[in-house]
C-alpha positions, 0 to 999 in steps of 0.5 A: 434368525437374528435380529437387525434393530441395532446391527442395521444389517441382516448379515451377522459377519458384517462389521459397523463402519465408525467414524465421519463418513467420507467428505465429512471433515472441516472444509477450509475457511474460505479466507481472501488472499491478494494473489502476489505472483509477479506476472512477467516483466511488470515492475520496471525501475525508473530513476530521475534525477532533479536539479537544484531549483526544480520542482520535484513534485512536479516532476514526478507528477509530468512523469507519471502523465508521461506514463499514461498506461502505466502506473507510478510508484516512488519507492524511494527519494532524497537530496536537499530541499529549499522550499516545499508547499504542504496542505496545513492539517486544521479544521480549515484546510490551507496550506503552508509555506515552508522555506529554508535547508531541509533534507528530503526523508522520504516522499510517498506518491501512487499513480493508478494506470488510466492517467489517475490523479494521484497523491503525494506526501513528503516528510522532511528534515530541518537543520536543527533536528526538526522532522516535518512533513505532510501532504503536497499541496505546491512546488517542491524546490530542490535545493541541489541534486534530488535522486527520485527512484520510482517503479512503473507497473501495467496493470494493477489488480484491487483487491477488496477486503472486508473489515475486522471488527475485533473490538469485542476482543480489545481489552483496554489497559491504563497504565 
């Protein structure tokens, strides 16, 4: 007769299985990520076109309320400009008047689809190398042709991701 308190088995041919057993291996971590599939037909390129004495700020914010159902991006925008009005970042929100020839570098502006408010930002160039910018708080007077590129899109998906706290990881460093 043979002993079965170590082989667990009664049957003296019968083999131990080593090894995970079935469905025992690391799982996936469960790490979000933005589904980025285009759905068709939902990205559309506008281009406008601003002359001189037009306000581009207003013109791109009467375009995306044209555009009720669908939102508003600029992707990208340039000409000259003569004036623009900006929010002056202070303990005492106010805003500034800049006037005079500066270049448009770029100019940032989202609407959400619904009709949303949205918000712009513009960052400019002045003729002796200076670089200016910030959030638009008036007119922005084009001083001769402005070419504006914006996208239109549907309908937008949020995705919501959680902070990554790391500060137990960084290491400052004096130089």
């Amino acid at each position: 007769m043979t002993s079965t308190c170590c082989s667990g088995s009664s049957n003296p041919t019968a083999k131990r299985k080593r090894g995970r057993q079935p469905g025992s291996k690391n799982k996936p971590k469960n790490i979000p990520v933005a589904n980025c599939m285009p759905q068709v037909a939902t990205l559309h390129q506008h281009v406008l076109q601003i002359h001189a004495g037009g306000d581009v700020a207003e013109t791109i914010a009467a375009f995306a309320r044209g555009c009720r159902n669908f939102g508003v991006c600029v992707l990208s925008a340039s000409g000259p400009i003569s004036a623009a009005v900006l929010w002056e970042a202070s303990p005492y929100p106010s805003t500034l008047t800049f006037q005079g020839s500066f270049f448009l570098i770029s100019f940032m502006a989202t609407f959400l689809p619904g009709g949303s408010e949205g918000s712009m930002a513009v960052t400019l160039a002045g003729p002796h190398g200076q670089v200016l910018g910030g959030v638009v708080a008036g007119p922005v007077v084009a001083a001769g042709k402005v070419i504006v590129v914006a996208a239109t899109f549907a309908s937008s998906a949020l995705h919501r991701f959680g902070a990554v706290n790391n500060t137990s990881e960084i290491k400052l460093r004096h130089f």
